[in-house]
Backbone as JSON Lines, residues from 0, in Angstrom:
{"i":0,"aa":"X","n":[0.84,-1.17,0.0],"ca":[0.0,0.0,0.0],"c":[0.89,1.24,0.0]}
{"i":1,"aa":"X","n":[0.49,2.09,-0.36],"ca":[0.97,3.49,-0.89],"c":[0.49,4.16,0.37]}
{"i":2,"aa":"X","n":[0.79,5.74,1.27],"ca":[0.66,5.82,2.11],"c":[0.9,7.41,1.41]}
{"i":3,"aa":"X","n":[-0.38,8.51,1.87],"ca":[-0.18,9.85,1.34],"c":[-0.9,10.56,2.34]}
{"i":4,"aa":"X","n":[-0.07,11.73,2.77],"ca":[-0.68,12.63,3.93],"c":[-0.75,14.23,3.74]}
{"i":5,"aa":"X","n":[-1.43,14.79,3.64],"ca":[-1.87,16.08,3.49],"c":[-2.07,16.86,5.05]}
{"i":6,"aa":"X","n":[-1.03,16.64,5.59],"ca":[-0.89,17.07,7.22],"c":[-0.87,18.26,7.03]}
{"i":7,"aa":"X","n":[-1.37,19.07,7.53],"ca":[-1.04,20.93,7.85],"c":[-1.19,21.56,9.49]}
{"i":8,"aa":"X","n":[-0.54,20.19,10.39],"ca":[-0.17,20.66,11.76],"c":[0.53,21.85,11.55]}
{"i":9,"aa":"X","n":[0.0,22.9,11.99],"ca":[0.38,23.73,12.35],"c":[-0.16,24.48,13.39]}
{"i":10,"aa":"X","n":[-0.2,25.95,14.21],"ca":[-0.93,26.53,15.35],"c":[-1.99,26.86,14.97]}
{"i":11,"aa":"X","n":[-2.35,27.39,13.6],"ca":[-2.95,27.81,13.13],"c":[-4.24,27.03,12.28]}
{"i":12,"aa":"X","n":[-3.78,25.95,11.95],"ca":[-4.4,25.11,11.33],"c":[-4.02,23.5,11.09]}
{"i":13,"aa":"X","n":[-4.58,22.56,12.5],"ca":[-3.96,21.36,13.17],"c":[-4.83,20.69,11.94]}
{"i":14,"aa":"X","n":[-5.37,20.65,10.95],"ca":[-6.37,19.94,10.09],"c":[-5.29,18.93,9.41]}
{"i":15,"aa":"X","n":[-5.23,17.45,9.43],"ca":[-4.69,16.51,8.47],"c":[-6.03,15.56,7.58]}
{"i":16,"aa":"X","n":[-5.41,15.38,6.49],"ca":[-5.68,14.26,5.92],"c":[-5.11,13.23,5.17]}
{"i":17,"aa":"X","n":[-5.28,12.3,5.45],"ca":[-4.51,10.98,4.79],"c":[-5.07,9.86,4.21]}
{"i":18,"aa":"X","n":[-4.36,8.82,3.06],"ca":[-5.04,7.98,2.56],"c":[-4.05,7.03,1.94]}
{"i":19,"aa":"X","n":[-4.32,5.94,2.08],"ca":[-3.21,4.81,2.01],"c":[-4.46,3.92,0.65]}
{"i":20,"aa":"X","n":[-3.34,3.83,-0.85],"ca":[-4.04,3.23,-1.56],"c":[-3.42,1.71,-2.29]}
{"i":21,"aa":"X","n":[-4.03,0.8,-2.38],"ca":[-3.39,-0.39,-2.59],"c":[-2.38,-0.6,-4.03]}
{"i":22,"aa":"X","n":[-1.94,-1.35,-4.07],"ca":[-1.19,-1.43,-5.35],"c":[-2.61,-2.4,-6.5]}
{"i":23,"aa":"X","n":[-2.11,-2.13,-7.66],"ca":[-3.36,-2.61,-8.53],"c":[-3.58,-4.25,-8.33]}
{"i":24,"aa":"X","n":[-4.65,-4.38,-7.84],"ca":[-5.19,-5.75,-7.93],"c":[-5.67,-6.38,-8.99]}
{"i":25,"aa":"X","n":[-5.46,-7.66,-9.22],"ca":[-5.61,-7.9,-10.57],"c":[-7.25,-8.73,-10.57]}
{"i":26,"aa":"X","n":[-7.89,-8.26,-11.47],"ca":[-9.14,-9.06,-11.38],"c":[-9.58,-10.07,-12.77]}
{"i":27,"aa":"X","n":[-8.32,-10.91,-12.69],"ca":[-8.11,-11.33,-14.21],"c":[-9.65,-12.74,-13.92]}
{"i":28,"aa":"X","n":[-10.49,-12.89,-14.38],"ca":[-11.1,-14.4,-14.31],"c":[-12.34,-13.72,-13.73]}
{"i":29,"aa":"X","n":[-12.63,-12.75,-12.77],"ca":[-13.57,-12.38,-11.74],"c":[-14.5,-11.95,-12.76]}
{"i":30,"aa":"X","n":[-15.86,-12.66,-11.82],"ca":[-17.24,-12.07,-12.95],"c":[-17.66,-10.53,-12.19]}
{"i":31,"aa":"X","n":[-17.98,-9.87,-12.86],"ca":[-18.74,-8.75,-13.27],"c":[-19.63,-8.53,-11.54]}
{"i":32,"aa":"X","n":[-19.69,-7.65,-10.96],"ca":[-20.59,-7.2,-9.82],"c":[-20.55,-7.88,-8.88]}
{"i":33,"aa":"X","n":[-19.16,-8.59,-8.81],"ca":[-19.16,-10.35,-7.18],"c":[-18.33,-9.62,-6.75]}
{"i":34,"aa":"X","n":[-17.44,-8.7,-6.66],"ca":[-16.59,-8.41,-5.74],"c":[-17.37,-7.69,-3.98]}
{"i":35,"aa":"X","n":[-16.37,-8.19,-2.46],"ca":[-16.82,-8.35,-1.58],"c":[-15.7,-7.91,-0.88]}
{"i":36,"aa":"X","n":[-15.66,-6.27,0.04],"ca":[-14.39,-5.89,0.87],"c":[-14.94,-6.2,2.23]}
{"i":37,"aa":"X","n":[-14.34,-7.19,2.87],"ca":[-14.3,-7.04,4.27],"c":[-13.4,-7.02,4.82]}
{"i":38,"aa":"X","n":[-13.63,-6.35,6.11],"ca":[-12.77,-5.99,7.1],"c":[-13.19,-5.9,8.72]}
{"i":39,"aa":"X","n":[-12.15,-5.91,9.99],"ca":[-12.44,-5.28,10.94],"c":[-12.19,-3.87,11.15]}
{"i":40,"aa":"X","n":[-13.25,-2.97,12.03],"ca":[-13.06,-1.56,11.9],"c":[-13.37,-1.37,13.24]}
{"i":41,"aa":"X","n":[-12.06,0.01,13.8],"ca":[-12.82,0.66,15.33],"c":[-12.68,2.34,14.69]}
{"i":42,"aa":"X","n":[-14.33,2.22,15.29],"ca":[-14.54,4.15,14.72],"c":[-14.88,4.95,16.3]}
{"i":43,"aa":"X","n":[-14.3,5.81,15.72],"ca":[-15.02,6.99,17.06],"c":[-14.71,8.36,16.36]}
{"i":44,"aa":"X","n":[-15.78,8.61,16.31],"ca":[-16.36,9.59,15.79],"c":[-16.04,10.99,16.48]}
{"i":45,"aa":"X","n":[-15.59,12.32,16.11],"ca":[-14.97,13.15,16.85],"c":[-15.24,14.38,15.83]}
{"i":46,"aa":"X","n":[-16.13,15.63,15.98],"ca":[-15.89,16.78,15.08],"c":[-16.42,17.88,15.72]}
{"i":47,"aa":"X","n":[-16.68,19.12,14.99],"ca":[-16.66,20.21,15.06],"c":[-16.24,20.9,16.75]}
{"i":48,"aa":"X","n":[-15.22,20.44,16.94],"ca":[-14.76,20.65,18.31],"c":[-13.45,21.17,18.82]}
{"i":49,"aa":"X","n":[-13.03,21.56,17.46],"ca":[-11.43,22.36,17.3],"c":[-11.6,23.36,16.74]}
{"i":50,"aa":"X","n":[-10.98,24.74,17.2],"ca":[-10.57,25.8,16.8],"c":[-11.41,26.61,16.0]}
{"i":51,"aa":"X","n":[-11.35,26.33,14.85],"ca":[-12.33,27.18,13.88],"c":[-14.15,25.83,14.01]}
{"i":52,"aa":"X","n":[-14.54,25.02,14.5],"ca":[-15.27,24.3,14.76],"c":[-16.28,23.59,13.3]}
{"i":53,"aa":"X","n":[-15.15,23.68,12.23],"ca":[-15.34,22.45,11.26],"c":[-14.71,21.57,10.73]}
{"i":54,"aa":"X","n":[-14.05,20.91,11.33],"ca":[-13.46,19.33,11.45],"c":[-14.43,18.74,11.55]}
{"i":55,"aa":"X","n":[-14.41,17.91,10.74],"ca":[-15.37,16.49,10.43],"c":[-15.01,15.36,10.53]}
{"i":56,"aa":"X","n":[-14.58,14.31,11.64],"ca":[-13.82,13.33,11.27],"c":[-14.49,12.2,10.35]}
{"i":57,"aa":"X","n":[-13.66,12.16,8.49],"ca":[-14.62,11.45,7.89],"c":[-13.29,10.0,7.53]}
{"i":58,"aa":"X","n":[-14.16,8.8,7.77],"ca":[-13.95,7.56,6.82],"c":[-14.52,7.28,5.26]}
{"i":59,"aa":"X","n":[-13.77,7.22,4.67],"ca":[-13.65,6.98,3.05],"c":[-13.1,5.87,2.06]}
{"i":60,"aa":"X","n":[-14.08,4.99,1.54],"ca":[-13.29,4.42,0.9],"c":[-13.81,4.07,-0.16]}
{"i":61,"aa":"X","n":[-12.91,4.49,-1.33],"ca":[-13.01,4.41,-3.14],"c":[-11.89,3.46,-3.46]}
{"i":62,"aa":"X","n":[-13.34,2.99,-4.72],"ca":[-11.99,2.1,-5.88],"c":[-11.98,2.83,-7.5]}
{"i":63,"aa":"X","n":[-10.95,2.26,-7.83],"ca":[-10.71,2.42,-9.05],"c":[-10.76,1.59,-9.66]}
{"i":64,"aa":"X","n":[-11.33,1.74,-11.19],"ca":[-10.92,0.22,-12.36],"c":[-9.89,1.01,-13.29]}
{"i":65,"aa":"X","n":[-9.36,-0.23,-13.6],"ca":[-8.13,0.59,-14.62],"c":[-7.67,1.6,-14.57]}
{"i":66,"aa":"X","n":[-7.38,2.05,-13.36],"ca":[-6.72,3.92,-13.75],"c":[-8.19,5.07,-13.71]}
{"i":67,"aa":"X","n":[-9.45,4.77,-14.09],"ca":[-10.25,5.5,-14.0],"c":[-10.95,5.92,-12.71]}
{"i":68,"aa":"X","n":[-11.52,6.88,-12.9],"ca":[-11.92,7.94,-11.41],"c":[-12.33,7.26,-10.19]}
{"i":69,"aa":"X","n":[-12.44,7.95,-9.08],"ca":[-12.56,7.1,-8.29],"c":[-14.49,6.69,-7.91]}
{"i":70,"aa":"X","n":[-14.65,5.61,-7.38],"ca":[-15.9,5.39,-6.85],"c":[-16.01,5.45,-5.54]}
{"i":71,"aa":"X","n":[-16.63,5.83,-4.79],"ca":[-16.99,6.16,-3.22],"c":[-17.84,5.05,-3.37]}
{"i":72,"aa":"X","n":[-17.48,4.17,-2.13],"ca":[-18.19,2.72,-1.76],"c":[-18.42,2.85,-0.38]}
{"i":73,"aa":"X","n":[-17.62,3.8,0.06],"ca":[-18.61,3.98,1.9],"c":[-18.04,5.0,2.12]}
{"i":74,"aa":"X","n":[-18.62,5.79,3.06],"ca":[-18.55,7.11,3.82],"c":[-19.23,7.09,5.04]}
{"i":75,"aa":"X","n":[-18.35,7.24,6.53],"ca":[-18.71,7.26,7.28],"c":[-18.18,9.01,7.96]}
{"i":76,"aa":"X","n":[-19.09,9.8,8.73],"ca":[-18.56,11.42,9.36],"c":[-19.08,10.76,10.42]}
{"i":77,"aa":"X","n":[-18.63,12.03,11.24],"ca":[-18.72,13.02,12.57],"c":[-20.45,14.04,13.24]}
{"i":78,"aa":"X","n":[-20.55,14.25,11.95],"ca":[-21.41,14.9,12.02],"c":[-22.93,13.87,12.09]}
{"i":79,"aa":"X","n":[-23.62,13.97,13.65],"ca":[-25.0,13.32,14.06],"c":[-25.98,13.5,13.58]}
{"i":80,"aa":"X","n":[-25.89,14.5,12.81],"ca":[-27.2,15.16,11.8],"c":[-27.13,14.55,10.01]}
{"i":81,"aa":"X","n":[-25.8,14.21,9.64],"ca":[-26.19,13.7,8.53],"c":[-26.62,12.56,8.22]}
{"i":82,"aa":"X","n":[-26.59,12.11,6.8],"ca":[-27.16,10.68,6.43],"c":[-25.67,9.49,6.41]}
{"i":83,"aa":"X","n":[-24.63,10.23,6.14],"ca":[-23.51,9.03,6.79],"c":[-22.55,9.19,8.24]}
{"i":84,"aa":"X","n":[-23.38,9.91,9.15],"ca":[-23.06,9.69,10.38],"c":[-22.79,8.22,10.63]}
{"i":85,"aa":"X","n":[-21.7,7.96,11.4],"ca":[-21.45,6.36,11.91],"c":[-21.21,6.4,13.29]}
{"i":86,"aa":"X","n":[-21.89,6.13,14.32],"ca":[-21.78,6.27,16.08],"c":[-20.16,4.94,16.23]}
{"i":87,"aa":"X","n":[-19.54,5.28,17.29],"ca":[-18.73,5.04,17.75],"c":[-18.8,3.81,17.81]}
{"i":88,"aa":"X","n":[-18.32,2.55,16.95],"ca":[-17.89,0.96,16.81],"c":[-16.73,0.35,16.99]}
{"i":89,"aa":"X","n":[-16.31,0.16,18.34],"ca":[-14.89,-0.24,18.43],"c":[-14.31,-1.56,17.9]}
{"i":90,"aa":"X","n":[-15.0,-2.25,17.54],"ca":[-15.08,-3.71,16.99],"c":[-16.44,-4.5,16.14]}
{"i":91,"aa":"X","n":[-16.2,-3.82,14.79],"ca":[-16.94,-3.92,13.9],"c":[-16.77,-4.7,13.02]}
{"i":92,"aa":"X","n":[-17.23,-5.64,11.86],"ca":[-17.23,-6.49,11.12],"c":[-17.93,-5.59,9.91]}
{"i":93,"aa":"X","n":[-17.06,-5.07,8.95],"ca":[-17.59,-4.21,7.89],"c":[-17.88,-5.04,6.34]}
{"i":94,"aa":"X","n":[-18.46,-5.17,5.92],"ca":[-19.01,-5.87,4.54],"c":[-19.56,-5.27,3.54]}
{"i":95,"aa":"X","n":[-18.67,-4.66,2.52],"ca":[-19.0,-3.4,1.64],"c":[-18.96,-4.6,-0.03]}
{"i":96,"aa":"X","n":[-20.23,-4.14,-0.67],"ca":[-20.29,-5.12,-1.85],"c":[-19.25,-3.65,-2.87]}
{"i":97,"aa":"X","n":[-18.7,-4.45,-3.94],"ca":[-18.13,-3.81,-4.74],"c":[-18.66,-4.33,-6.27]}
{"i":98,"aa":"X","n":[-19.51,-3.02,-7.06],"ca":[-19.81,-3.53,-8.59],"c":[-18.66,-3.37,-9.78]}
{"i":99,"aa":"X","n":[-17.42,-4.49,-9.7],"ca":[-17.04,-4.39,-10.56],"c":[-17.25,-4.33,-11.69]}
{"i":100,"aa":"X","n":[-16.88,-3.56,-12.92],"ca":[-17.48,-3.94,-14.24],"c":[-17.22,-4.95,-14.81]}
{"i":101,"aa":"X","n":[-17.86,-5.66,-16.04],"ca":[-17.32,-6.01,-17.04],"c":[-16.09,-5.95,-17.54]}
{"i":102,"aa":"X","n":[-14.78,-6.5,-17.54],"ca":[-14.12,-6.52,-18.3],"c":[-12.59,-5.99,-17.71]}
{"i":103,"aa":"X","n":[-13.24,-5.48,-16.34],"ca":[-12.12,-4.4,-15.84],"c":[-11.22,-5.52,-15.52]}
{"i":104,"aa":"X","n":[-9.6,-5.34,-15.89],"ca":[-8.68,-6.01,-15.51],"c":[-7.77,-5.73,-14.14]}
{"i":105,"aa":"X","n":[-8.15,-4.88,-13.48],"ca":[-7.43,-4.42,-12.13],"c":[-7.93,-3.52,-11.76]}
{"i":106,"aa":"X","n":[-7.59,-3.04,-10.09],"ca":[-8.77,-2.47,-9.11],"c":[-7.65,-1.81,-8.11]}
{"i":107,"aa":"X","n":[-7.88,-0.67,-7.92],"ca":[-6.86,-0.32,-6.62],"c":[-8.33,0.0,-5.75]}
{"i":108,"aa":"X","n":[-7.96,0.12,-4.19],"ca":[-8.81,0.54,-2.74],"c":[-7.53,1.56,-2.39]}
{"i":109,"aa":"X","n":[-9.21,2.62,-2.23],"ca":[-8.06,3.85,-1.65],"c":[-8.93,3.96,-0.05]}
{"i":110,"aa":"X","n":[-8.23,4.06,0.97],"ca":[-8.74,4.31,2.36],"c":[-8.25,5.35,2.79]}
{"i":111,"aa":"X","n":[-9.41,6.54,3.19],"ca":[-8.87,7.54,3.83],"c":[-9.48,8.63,5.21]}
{"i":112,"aa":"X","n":[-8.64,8.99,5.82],"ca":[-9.39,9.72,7.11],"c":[-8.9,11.01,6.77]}
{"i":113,"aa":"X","n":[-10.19,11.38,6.57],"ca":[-10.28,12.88,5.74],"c":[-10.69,13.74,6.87]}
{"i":114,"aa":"X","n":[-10.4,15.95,6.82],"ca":[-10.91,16.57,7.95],"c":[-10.68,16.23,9.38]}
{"i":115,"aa":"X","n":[-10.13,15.56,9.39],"ca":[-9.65,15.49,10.92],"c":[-8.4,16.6,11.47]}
{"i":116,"aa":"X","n":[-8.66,17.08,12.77],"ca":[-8.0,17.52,13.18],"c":[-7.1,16.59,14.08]}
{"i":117,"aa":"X","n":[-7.03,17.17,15.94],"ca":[-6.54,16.07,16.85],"c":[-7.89,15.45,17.48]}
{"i":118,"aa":"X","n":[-8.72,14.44,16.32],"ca":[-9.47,13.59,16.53],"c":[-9.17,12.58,16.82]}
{"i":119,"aa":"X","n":[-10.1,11.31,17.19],"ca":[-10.2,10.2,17.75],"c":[-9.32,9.37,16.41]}
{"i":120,"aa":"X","n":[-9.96,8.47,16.27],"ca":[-9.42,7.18,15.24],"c":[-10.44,6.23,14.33]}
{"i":121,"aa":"X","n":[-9.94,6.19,13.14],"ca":[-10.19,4.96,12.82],"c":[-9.58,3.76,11.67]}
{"i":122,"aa":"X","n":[-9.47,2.68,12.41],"ca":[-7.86,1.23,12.18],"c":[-9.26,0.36,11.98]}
{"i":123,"aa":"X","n":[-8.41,-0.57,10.54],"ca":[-8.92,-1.61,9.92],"c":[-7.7,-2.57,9.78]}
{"i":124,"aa":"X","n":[-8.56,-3.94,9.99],"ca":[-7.38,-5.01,10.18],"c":[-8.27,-5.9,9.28]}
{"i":125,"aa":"X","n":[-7.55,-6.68,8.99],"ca":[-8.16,-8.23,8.38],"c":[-8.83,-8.06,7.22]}
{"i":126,"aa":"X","n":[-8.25,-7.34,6.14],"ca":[-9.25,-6.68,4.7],"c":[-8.78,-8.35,4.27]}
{"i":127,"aa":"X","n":[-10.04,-8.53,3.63],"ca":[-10.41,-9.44,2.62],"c":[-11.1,-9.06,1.74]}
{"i":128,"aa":"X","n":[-10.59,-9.31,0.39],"ca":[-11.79,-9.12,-0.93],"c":[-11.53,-9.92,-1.78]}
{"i":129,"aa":"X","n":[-12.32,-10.18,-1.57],"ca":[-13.49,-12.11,-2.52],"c":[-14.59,-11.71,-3.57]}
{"i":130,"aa":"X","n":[-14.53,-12.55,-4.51],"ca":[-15.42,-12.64,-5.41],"c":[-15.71,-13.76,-6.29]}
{"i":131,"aa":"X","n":[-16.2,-13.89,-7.38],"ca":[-16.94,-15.36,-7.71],"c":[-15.78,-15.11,-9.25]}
{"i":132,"aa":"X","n":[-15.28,-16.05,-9.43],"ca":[-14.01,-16.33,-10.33],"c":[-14.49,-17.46,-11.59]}
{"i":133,"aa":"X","n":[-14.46,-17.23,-12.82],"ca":[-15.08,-17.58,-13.59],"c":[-13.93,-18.79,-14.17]}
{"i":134,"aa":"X","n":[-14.68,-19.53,-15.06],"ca":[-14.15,-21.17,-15.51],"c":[-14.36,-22.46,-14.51]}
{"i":135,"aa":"X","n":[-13.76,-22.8,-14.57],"ca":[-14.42,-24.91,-13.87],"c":[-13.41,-24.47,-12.88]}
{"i":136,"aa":"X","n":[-14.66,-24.99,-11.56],"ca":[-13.67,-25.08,-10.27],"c":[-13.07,-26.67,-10.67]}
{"i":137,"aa":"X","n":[-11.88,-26.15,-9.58],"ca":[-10.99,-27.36,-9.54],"c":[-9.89,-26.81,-10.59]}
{"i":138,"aa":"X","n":[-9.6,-26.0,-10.97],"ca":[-8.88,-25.67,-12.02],"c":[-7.51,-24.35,-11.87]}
{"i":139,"aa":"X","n":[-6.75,-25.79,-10.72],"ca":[-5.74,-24.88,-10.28],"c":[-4.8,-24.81,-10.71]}
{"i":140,"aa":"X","n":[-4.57,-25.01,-12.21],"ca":[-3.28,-24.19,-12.51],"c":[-3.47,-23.51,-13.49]}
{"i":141,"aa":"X","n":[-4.78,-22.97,-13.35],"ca":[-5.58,-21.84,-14.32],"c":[-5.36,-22.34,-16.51]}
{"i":142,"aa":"X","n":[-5.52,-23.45,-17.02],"ca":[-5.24,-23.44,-17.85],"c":[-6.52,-23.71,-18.36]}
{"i":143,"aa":"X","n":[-7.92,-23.42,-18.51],"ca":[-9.27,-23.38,-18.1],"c":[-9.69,-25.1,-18.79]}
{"i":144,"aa":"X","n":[-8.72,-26.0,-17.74],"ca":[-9.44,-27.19,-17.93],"c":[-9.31,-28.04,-16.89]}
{"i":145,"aa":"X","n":[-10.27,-28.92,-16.71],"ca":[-9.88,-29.75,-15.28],"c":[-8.92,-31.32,-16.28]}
{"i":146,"aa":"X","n":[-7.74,-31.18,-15.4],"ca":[-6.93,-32.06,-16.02],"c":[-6.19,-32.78,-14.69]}
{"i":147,"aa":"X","n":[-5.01,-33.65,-15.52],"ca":[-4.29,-34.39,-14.21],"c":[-3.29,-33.27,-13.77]}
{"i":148,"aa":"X","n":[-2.65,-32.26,-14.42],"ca":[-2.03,-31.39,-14.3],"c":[-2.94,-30.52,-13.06]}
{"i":149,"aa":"X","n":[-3.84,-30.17,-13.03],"ca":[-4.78,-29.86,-11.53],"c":[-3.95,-30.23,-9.96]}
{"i":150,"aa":"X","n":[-4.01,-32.01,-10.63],"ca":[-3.63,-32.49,-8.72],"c":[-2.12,-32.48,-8.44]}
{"i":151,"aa":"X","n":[-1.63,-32.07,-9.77],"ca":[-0.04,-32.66,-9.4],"c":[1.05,-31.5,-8.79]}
C-alpha cells in the first residue's frame, strides 16, 4: 500500500488528511458485480470541536478500475445530523459489496481519514476481498481445464 498525507499541523491550522491506496489488484477471471471488501473496523467519531469548529472526522473508501476515477463505496462522518453519520464501533465487522465492471482487468482501494484535526481514530485489520471467479472449479493451474495437471 501506498501511504499519502496532506498534514497541515500547524498553530494555526492542526487539520490533516490521509489515505493509504493499494497497489493494482488484478481481477483477471472475476465475474462482473461479485466483488466483496471485508474488514475489521474501530470508529469513534470526533468533530466540530477544534478551533475554527469544522473538522469532520470522515472515513472513506473508493476504488478504481483501470486507472479511471474514483468510486466512493462507503462514507462514514462526525457529524449526528447527517445521512452518513457512523456512532462510535470499536469492533466492527464491515461488509462493503463492490460492482465491478465487465471486463475491468485491475482495481486499486483507496482508504482515507479525511478533515480530521486532533481527533479520535479509525484502524482496519483483516481486509479481505473475494469474489466469484469464472471457468471450472478445480482448475488450479488456471489453464481453463480440469486435467491431471490440476492435482499434481
Amino acid at each position: 500500500m501506498k501511504w499519502s498525507s496532506n498534514k497541515t499541523h500547524t498553530e494555526h491550522n492542526p487539520r490533516s488528511t490521509g489515505t493509504m491506496t493499494t497497489d493494482p489488484i488484478s481481477l483477471s477471471g472475476v465475474q462482473a458485480k461479485s466483488l466483496e471488501l471485508s474488514f475489521v473496523s474501530s470508529w469513534r467519531p470526533e468533530g466540530f470541536d477544534d478551533r475554527d469548529f469544522i473538522n469532520n472526522q470522515t472515513a472513506q473508501i473508493t476504488v478504481s478500475f483501470d486507472g479511471g476515477p474514483d468510486q466512493e463505496v462507503m462514507l462514514w462522518d462526525s457529524d449526528a445530523g447527517s445521512e452518513t453519520y457512523h456512532d462510535h464501533f470499536p469492533d466492527e465487522e464491515v461488509y462493503l459489496t463492490i460492482d465491478n465492471p465487465a471486463g475491468a482487468s485491475q482495481m486499486t482501494i483507496t482508504f482515507g481519514l479525511l478533515l480530521s484535526y486532533n481527533d479520535w481514530w479509525w484502524a482496519i485489520d483483516n481486509l479481505e476481498l473475494t469474489g466469484v471467479v469464472s471457468g471450472p472449479t478445480g482448475d488450479f493451474n488456471g489453464n481453463g481445464q480440469l486435467d491431471t495437471a490440476d492435482i499434481d
